[in-house]
C-alpha positions as CSV (number, residue, x, y, z in Angstrom):
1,X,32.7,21.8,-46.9
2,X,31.6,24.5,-48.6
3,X,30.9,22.4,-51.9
4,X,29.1,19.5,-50.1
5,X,27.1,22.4,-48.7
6,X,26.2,23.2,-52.4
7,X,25.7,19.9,-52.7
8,X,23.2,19.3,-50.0
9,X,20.8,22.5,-50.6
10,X,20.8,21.6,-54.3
11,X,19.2,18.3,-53.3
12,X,16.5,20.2,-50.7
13,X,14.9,22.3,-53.5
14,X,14.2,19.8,-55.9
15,X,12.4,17.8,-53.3
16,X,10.5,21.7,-52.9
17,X,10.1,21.9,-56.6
18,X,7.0,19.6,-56.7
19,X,3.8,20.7,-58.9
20,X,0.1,20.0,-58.9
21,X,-0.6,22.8,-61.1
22,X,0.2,24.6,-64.0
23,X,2.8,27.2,-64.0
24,X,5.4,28.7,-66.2
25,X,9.4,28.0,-65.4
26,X,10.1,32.0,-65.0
27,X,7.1,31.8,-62.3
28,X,8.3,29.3,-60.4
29,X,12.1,30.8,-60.9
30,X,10.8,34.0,-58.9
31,X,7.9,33.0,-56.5
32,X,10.6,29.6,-55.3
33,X,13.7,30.1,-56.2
34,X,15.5,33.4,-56.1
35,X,16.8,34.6,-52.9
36,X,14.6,32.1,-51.5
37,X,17.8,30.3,-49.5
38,X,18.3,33.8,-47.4
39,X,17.1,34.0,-44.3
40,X,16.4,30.0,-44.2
41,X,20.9,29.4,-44.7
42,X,22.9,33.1,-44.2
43,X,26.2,31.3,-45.8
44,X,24.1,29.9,-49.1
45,X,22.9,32.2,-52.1
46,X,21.0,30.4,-55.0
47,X,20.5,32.5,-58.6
48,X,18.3,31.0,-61.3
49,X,20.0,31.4,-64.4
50,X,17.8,30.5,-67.5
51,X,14.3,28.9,-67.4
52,X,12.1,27.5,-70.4
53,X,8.8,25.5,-70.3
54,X,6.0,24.7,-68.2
55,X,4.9,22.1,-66.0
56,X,1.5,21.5,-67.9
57,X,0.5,17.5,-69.3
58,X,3.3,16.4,-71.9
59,X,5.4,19.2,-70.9
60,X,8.2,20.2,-69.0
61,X,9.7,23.1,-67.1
62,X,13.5,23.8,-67.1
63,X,15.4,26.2,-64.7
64,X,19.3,26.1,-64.1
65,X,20.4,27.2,-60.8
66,X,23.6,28.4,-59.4
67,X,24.4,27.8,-55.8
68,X,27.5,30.1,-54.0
69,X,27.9,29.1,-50.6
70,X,30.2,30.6,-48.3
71,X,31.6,29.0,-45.1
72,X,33.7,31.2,-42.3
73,X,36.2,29.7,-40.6
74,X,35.3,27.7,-37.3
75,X,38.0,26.8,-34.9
76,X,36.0,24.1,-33.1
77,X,34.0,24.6,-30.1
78,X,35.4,21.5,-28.0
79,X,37.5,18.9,-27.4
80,X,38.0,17.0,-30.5
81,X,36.2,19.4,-32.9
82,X,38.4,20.5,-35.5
83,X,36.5,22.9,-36.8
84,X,36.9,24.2,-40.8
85,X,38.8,26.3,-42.7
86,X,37.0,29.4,-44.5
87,X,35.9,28.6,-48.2
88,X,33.7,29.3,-50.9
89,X,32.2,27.5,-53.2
90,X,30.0,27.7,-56.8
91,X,27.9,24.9,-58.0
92,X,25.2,24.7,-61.0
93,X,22.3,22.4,-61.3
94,X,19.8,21.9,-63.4
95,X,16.2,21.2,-62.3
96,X,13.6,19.4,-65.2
97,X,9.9,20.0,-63.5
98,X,6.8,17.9,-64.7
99,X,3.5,17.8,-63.7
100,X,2.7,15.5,-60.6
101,X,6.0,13.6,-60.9
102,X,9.7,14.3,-58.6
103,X,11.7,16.7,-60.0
104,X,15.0,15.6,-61.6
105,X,18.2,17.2,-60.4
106,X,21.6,17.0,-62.8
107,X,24.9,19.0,-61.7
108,X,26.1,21.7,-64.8
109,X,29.1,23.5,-65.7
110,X,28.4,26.9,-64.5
111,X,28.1,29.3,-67.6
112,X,30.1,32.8,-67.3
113,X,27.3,35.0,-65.9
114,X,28.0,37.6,-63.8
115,X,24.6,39.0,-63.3
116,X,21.8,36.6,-63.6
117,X,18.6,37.6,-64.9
118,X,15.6,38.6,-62.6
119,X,12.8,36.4,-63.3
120,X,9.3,37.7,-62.9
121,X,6.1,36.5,-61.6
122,X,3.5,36.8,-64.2
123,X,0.0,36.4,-62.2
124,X,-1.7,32.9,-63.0
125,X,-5.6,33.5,-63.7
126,X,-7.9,33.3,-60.6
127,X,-10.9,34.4,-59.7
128,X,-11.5,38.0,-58.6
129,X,-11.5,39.1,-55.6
130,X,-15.4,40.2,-55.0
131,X,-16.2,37.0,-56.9
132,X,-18.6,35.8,-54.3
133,X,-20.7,39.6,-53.8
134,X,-21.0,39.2,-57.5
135,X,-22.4,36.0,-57.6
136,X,-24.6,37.3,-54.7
137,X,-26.0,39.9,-56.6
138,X,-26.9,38.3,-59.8
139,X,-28.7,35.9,-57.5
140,X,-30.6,38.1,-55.8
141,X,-32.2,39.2,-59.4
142,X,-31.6,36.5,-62.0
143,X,-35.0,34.6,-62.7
144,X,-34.5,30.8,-64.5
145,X,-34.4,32.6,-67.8
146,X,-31.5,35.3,-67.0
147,X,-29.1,33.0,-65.2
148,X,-26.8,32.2,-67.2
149,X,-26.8,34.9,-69.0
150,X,-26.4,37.5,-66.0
151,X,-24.0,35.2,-64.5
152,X,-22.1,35.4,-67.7
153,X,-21.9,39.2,-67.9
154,X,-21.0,39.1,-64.1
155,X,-17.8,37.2,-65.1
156,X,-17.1,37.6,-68.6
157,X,-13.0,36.5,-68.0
158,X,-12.0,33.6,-70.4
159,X,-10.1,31.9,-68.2
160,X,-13.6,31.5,-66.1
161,X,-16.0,28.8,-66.5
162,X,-19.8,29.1,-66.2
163,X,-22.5,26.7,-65.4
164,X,-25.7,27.2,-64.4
165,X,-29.2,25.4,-63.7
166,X,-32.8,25.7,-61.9
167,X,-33.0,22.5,-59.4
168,X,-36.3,22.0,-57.9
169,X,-37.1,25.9,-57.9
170,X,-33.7,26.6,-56.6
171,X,-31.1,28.6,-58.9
172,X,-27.4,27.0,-58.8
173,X,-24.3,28.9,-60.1
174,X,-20.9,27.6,-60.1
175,X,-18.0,29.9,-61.5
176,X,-14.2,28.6,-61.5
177,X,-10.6,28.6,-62.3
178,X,-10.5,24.9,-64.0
179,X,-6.2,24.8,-63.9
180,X,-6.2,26.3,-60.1
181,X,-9.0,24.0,-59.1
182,X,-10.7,26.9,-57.8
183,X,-14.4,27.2,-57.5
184,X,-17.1,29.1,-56.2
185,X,-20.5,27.8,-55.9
186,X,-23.8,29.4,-54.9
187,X,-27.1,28.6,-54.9
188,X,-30.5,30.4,-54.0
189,X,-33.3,28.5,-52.4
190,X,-36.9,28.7,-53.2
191,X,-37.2,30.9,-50.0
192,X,-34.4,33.5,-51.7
193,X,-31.8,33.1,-48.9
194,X,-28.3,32.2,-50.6
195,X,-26.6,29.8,-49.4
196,X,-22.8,28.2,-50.0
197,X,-23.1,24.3,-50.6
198,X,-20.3,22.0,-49.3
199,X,-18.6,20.1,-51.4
200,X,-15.8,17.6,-51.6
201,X,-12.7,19.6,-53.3
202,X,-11.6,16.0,-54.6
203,X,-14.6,16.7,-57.4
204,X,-12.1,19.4,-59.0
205,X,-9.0,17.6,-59.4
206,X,-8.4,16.7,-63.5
207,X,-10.8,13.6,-64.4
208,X,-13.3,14.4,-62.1
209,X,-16.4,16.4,-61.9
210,X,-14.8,20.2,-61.9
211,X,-16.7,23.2,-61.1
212,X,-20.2,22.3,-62.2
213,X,-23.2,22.4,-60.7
214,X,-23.7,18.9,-60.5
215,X,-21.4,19.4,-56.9
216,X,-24.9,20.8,-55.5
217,X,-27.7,18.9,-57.6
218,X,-26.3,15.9,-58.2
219,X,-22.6,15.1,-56.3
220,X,-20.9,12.1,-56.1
221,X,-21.3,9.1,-54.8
């Protein structure tokens, strides 16, 4: 029982493990894997053991997991239950993550490890916190000339992308996170009030427009 148990959860996190965005093995080893079977299964523990890659185009992310799952005895609540003996049981798997595709499962040998190591979350790269009272300000004072600059100097991060563009006396900002498909778009009207444009979030998915301000002056059709 207990090893069909294994079994069973093994198969329920790789149908978990599915992923639309970029992110390291280790990340995804902490943030989705370890510990995460407590509270959800008392009798199950799952410990990633080694993890290597990333789920980025063309590549792939590898974590092996080991499963101990514990089963108390059960003498059967009724007629014609039979209950189970108490067992435990240790299973390895390995999981191979790639970008928008299922995640392949293969049983292991479990290695001799006594103490798996911890895996850590490294932060992926968003946008701040205050993004939007930044781009507020900068707004409030940029003229068509300074825009892009200011708006520049406002977020000077690499990982965030910048466009900017006077529309019919109106100045447009967008600022965003490309890989999280995360942005944050502002524009101020001819009258000064600023205003956040609607837009249809399928515009930042890979291939299509991103985080431009063509979602405000021009958006598709």
């Amino acid at each position: 029982m207990a090893r069909d148990l294994a079994a069973t959860e093994a198969k329920l996190l790789a149908k978990d493990l599915h992923h639309s965005r970029v992110r390291d093995a280790e990340y995804i080893a902490a943030t989705e894997i370890l510990n995460a079977a407590e509270g959800e299964n008392s009798n199950v523990r799952r410990e990633p053991l080694a993890w290597s890659g990333r789920t980025a185009r063309d590549e792939q992310a590898t974590i092996d997991v080991r499963f101990v799952v514990t089963v108390e005895e059960d003498y059967g609540a009724s007629f014609g239950d039979f209950g189970n003996s108490a067992g435990q049981a240790t299973r390895c798997y390995r999981y191979l993550l790639e970008l928008f595709r299922q995640t392949r499962i293969e049983e292991i040998d479990c290695p001799p490890v006594a103490t798996p190591p911890v895996p850590t979350a490294v932060p992926f790269p968003t946008l701040p916190p205050d993004a939007r009272d930044r781009l507020t300000a900068v707004l409030r004072t940029a003229t068509p000339d300074t825009l892009a600059g200011a708006v520049r100097a406002a977020f000077p991060e690499q990982h965030i992308t910048v466009d900017t563009v006077t529309h019919e006396n109106a100045l447009v900002a967008a600022v965003g996170v490309p890989a999280e498909r995360e942005c944050l778009l502002l524009v101020r009207t001819p009258g000064g009030a600023i205003e956040l444009p609607g837009y249809d979030q399928i515009w930042l998915e890979p291939g299509e427009m991103g985080c431009r301000t063509g979602l405000y002056v021009s958006p598709p059709r």
